[in-house]
C-alpha positions in Angstrom: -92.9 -209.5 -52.9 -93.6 -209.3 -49.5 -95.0 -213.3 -49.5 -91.7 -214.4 -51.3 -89.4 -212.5 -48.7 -91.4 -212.9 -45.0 -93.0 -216.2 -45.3 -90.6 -218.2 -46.8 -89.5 -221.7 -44.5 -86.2 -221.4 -43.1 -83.1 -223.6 -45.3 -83.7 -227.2 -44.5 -87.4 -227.0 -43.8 -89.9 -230.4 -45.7 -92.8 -228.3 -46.0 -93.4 -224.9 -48.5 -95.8 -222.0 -46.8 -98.7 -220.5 -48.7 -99.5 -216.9 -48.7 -102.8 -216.1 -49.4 -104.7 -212.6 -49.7 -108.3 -212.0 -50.5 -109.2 -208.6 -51.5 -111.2 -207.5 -54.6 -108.8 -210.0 -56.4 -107.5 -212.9 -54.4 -104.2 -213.8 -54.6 -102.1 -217.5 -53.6 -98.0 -217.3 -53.6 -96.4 -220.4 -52.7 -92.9 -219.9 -50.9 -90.2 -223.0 -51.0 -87.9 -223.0 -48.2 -85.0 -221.0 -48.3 -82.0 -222.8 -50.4 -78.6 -223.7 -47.9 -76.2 -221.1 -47.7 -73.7 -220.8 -50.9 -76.5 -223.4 -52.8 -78.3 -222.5 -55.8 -81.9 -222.1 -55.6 -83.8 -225.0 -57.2 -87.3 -224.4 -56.4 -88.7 -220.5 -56.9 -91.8 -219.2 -55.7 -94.8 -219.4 -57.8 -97.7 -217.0 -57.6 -101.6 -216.7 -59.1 -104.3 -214.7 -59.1 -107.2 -217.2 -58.8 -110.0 -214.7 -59.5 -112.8 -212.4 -57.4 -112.0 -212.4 -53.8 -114.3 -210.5 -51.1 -117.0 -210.8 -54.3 -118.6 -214.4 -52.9 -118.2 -213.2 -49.0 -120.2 -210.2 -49.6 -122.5 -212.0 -51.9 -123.1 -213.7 -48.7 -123.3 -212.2 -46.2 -126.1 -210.0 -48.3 -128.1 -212.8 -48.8 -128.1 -213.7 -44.9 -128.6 -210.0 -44.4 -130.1 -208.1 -46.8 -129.6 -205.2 -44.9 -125.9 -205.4 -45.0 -123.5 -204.6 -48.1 -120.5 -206.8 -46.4 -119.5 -208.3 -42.7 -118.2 -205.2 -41.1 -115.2 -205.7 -38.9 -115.5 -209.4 -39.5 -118.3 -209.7 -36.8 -120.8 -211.7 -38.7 -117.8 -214.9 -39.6 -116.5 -214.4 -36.0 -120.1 -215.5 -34.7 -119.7 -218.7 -36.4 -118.1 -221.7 -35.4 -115.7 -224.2 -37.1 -117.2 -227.9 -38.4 -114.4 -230.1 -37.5 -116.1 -232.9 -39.0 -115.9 -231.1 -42.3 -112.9 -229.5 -41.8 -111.3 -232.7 -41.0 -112.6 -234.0 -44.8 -110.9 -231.2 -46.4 -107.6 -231.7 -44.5 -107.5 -234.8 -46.1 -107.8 -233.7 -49.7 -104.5 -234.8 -50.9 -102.7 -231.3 -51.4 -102.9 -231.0 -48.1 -100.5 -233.9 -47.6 -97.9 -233.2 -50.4 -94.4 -231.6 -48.6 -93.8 -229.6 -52.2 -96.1 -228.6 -55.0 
C-alpha cells in the first residue's frame, strides 16, 4: 500500500513511522525502516483496522452543535488549542518511547 511504500524510514533508521487514516473506518499501518541494500527484510509492516473512525468526531461535534451533522472543512477542531500539559502525559505513555513495536 501506499503507507508501506511512502512512509517507510530510510535503511538504518532506530525509529518505525506510523501511518494513520481516519475515514468511516480508521486504519493504523506501522512501517519498519527499510532493510540495507542486498539484506533480507526482517521486520514487515503490520497493519489494522481498529474500528469506526469520523463516527466519534461527528458524534461530537453534533453534540457541541446540534445544528451541525460534522466539522466542515475542519473549522470547528482548528478553533481549538492544544493542552500541552495533557499532551505532555500522553507522550509519556510507554509506546511512545519504544524504537520498534
Amino acid at each position: 500500500t501506499y503507507d508501506t511504500i511512502m512512509l517507510r524510514p530510510e535503511a538504518g533508521a532506530d525509529k518505525w513511522r506510523i501511518g494513520i487514516n481516519i475515514g468511516g473506518t480508521s486504519s493504523v499501518t506501522f512501517c519498519p525502516p527499510w532493510p540495507e541494500a542486498g539484506q533480507p527484510e526482517t521486520e514487515v509492516p503490520l497493519g489494522l483496522d481498529p474500528g469506526l473512525g469520523v463516527f466519534f468526531m461527528d458524534l461530537t461535534v453534533k453534540a457541541i452543535d446540534p445544528s451541525l451533522e460534522y466539522d466542515d472543512d475542519g473549522k470547528m477542531a482548528r478553533s481549538g488549542t492544544v493542552n500541552q500539559e495533557l499532551l505532555e502525559i500522553f507522550l509519556q505513555n510507554k509506546y511512545y518511547q519504544q524504537s520498534s513495536l
